[in-house]
N, C-alpha and C positions, 0 to 999 in steps of 0.2 A: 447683682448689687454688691461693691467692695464696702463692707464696714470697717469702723474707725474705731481701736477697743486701746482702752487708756489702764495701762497698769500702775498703780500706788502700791509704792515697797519702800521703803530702805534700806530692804540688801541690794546694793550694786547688782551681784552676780546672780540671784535670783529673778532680778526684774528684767533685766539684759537679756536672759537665757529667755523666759515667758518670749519676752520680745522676739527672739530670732524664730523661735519653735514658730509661732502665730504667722511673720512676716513668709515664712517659706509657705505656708497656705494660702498665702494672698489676699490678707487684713494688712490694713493700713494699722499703724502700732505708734499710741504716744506714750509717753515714758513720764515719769514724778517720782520725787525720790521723800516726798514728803504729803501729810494730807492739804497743807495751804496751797502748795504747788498744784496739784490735783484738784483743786477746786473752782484754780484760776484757769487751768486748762477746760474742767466742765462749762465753766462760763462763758467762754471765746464758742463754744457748740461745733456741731459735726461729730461729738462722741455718741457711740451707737453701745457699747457698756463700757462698764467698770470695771476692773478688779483689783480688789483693794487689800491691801492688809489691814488687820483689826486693830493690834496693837504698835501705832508707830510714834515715834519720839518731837516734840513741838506741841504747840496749842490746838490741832487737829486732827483728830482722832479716824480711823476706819469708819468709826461709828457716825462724827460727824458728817463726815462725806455722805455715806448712805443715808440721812436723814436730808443731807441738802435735796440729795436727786431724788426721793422719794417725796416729795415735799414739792418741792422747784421744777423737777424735771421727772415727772413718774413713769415715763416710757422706756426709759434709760434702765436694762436689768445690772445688777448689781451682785456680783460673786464675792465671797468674805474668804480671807487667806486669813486663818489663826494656828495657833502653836495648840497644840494636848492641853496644856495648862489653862486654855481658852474654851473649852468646848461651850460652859454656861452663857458666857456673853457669843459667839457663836450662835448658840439658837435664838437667845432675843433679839438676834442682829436679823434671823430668818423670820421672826415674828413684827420685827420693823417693817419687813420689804425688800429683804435681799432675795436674791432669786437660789442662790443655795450658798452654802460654806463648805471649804476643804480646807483637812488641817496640815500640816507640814511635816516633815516633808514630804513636797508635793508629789503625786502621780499626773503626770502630764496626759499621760492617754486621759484619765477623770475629767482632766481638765478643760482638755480638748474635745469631748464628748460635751458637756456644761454649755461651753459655749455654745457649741452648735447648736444645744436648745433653745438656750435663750434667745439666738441672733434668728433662728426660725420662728417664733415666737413676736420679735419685735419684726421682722419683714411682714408677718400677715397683719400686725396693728401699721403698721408704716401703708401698706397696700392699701387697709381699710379704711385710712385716713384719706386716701390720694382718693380714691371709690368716693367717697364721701364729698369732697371739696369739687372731684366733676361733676358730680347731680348739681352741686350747688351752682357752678360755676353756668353747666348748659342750665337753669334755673334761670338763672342772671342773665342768659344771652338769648332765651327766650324769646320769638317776635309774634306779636300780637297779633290773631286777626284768626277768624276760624271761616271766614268766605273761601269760594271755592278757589279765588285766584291766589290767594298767601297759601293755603294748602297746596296747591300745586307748586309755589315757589320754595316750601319749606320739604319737600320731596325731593326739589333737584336739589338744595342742600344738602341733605343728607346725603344722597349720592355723591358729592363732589367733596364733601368737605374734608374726608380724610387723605383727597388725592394732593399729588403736586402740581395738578394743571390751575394754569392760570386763570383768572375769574375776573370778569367784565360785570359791574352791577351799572343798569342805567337805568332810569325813571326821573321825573321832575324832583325838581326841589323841594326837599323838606318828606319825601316818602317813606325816608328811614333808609338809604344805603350804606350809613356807618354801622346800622344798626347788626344789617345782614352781612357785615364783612366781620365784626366781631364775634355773631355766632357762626360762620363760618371757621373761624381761630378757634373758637371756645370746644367746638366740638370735631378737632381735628386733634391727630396727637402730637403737635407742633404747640400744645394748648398750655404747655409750661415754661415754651421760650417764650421772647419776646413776640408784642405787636406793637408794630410801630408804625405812626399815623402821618402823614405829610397833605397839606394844605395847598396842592402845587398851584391854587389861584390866589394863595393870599401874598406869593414871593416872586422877587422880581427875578429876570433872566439869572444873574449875577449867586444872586444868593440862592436860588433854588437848588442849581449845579453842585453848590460847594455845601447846600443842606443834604442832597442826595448822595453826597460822593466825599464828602468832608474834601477839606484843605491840607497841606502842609503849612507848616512855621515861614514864613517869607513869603506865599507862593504873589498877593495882593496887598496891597496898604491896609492897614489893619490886623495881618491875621500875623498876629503877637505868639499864637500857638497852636499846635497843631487840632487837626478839628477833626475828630470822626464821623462822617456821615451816616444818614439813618439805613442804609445799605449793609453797614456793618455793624451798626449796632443788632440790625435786627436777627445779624448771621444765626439760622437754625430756625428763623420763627418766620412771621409773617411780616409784611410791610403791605399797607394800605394807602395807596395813590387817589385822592380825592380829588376832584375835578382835574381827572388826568386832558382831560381834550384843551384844558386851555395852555399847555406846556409850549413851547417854541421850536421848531424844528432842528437844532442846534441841540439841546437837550434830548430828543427825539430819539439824535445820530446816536447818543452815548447809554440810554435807555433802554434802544435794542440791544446794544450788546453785551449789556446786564445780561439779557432776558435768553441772550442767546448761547454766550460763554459763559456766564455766572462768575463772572470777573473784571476787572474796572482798577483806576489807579484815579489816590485824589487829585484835586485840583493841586497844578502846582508839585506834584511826586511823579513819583519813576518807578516805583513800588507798586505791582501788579498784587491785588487782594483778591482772594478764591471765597466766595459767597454762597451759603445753600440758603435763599431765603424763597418764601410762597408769595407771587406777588399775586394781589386782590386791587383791583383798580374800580372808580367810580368816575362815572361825569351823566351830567343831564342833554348833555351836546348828543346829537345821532353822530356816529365819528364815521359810519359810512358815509353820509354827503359832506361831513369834511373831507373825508379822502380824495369822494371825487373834486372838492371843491379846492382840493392841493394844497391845503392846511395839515392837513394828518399823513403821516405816513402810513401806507398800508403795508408793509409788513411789520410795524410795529402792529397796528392793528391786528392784525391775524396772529402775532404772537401772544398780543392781552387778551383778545377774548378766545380765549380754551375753550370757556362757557360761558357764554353770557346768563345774568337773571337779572330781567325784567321785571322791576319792581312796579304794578301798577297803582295808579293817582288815587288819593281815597274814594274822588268821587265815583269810581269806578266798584270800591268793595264798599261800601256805604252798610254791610251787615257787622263790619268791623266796626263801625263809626261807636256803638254802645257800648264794647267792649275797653276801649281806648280811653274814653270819657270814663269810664268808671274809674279803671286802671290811674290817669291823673288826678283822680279826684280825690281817691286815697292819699297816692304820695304827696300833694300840695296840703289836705289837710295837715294830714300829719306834720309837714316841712313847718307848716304855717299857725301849728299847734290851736287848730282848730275843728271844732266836731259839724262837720258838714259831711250829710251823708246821702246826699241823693240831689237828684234838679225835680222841681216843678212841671208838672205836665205843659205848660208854657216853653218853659229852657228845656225841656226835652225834645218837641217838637221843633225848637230852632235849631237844637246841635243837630240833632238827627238830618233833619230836611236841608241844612247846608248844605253849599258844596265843593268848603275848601281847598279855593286855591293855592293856597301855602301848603295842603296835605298836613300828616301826622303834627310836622312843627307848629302851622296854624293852631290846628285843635290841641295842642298843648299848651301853649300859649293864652290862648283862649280861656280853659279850666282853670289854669294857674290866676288867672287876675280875674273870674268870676267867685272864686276861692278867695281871696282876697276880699271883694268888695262883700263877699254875702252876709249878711246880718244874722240870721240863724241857722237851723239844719239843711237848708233846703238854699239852692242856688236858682235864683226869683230871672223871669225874662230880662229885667233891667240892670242883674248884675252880670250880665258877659256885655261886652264888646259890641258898638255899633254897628259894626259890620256885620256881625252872624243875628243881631237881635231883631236890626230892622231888613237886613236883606236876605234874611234865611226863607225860605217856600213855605211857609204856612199858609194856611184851610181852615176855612171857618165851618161848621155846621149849623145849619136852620136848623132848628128845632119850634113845630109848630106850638102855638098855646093850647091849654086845654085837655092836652092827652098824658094818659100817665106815666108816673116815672119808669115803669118796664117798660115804654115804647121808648120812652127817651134814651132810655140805658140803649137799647136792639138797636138806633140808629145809631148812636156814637160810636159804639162797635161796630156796626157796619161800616160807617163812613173812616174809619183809623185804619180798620182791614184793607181797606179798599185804596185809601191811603198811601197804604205801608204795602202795595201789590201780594196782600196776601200771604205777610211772612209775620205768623204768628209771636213768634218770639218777641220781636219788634214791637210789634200792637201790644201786648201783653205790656211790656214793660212801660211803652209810654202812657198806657193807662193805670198804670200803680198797679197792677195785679200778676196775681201769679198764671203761668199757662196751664195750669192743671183748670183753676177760675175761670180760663177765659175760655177752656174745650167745653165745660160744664154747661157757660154762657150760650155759646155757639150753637151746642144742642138743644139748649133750652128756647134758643130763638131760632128753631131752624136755620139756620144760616150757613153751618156746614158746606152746603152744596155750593154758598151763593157767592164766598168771592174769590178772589183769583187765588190761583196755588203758587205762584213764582216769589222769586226772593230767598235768601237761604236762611235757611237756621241758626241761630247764636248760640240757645242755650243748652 
């Protein structure tokens, strides 16, 4: 790591000489001949310390400086350069927040040892900040689902994501494959450059080219000035190609040989550009029977998918479905500064028992405007959406008259187990209870043995 260390002096030949001594180590070195000037420099940023003199001439003082960045910028250590005559203000300059004082004149080796501390010192807070912002970051890029099938997808992630091989996401609409191309980025170490996202169904022939590959100044009527493509902006990071299958074989031709050379010239120039970007591509199309069907090109095909992942439909993890639901039901409250904090065993049974053909997008969509419409804590059958309210799979239970409410309870749970194929977590929660409650139950009503064991676990 090359740091950036800013000297405050008003001797010329003092600040000069700090400067040469530092630059032959290989610190980048800015220079101030006053403390205002030095202040304007901390505030443009990139400085990694300071060192200042105490007593300099003008309205800003050593001491001010060191007060700004302990203040303003407390990561920044801070070395104090005073005269003998200064030793007093010296220490309270160390009881402000300097990191040490030397007095003049100087010992360079001192001073040179100083820094090193310091600058080793702010590299493990700099490290520990970066440590920090990636938990946070793979936090954020996080994808929902603890079924067997997103565990197995969130595996080959891992494996792949720190590689350069290119990545094929395919699954229906609305399953989340921006989702999986961003924690793919998030948890690669490419995860500080850019990612940049391209829409290739929402642009026509014309403009996709000159989005992917920018233009020169004249190259077309319109293009007033030159225009970078997202090819180069994303140079060092990632670029994600969304519904790459509906591109035009003309596009195709010049796509491969991104993919192949890592090099391209925009629309309209002559100027050959050298690219290290990770491409991650999406489409819901199977691009095998486009191939055969002489829409797709198969060696671009065989160049995009390095790896494919196969994102499958919700109604396929359906142990996901209560995880996701809850997950929206938080952020809409919250968004919608409303205290709703659960659905009705009614709206439970409909979200659950759906079987979302929109996938994830549907069921978010869905919570977001049953959030909306709900009148108190509880999200009631009548406030989601016609579609999942009246065409969700619900089951009614008989329950005979006459027999008591512990036979009644034993069948409900029966009939919810039996339901929900035996995946207790599931049961559990759409009856409002806890699964510690519901093992107690089970026992209490023999029933253990009695219904199916399939389905997976959530909690």
């Amino acid at each position: 790591m090359k740091f950036t260390i800013l000297i405050i002096d008003d001797e010329k030949n003092l600040r000069e000489g700090i400067a040469a001594d530092f630059e032959m180590d290989g610190y980048n070195v800015k220079l101030a001949s006053n403390g205002k000037e030095g202040l304007s420099l901390i505030e443009q940023g990139g400085i990694d310390l300071v060192i200042t003199d105490l007593r300099m001439p003008g309205s800003v003082s050593g001491e001010d400086v060191l007060r700004h960045v302990t203040t303003e910028q407390p990561g920044i250590p801070v070395i104090v350069l005073t005269g003998h005559g200064s030793i007093d203000a010296a220490v309270n300059a160390m009881q402000n927040g300097a990191f040490n004082f030397l007095t003049k004149p100087l010992n360079l080796a001192q001073l040179e040892m100083n820094v090193k501390r310091a600058l080793e010192g702010r590299e493990l807070r700099l490290n520990h900040q970066s440590l920090l912002k990636q938990v946070e970051e793979t936090k954020s890029a996080a994808i929902i689902g603890k079924s067997a099938a997103m565990q197995n997808v969130m595996k080959l992630i891992q494996k792949v994501a720190n590689s350069k091989v290119s990545v094929l996401v395919t699954g229906e609409s609305g399953v989340g494959k921006e989702v999986v191309a961003d924690t793919l980025h998030k948890l690669s170490s490419r995860r500080d450059k850019p990612m940049i996202k391209v829409h290739c169904a929402a642009l026509s022939e014309s403009l996709l080219e000159s989005e992917l590959f920018g233009h020169e100044k004249g190259a077309f009527t319109g293009a007033d000035t030159m225009h970078r493509g997202k090819f180069e902006l994303a140079h060092g990071g990632t670029i994600f190609l969304d519904e790459i299958g509906e591109i035009n074989m003309s596009t195709q031709v010049k796509l491969l040989r991104v993919l192949q050379e890592r090099q391209f010239e925009r629309v309209g120039g002559e100027e050959t550009i050298d690219v290290d970007v990770r491409v991650i591509a999406a489409t819901n199309r199977n691009l095998g029977e486009e191939v055969k069907a002489g829409r797709f090109r198969e060696d671009l095909y065989f160049r995009l998918n390095g790896v494919e992942l196969v994102i499958p439909p919700l109604r396929e993890r359906k142990d996901d479905i209560p995880l996701l639901a809850r997950e929206f039901l938080a952020r809409y409250s919250k968004e919608n500064e409303k205290n709703v904090t659960g659905f009705s065993p009614a709206a439970r049974n409909a979200v659950y028992g759906y079987d979302w053909p929109g996938n994830i997008r549907e069921l978010q969509h869905c919570v977001e405007v049953a959030v909306v419409m709900a009148g108190g804590e509880e999200i009631q059958l009548d406030d989601l959406p016609p579609s999942v309210s009246k065409n969700s799979k619900s089951k009614t239970i008989s329950i005979p008259m006459g027999i008591p409410i512990s036979e009644a309870e034993k069948i409900i749970i029966q009939e919810n187990l039996n339901f929900n194929n035996g995946n207790k977590s599931k049961t559990a929660d759409i009856l409002g209870i806890g699964r510690k409650t519901l093992h107690r139950k089970l026992q209490e009503y023999g029933l253990e043995g009695d219904a199916e064991t399939g389905g997976e676990e959530y909690e």
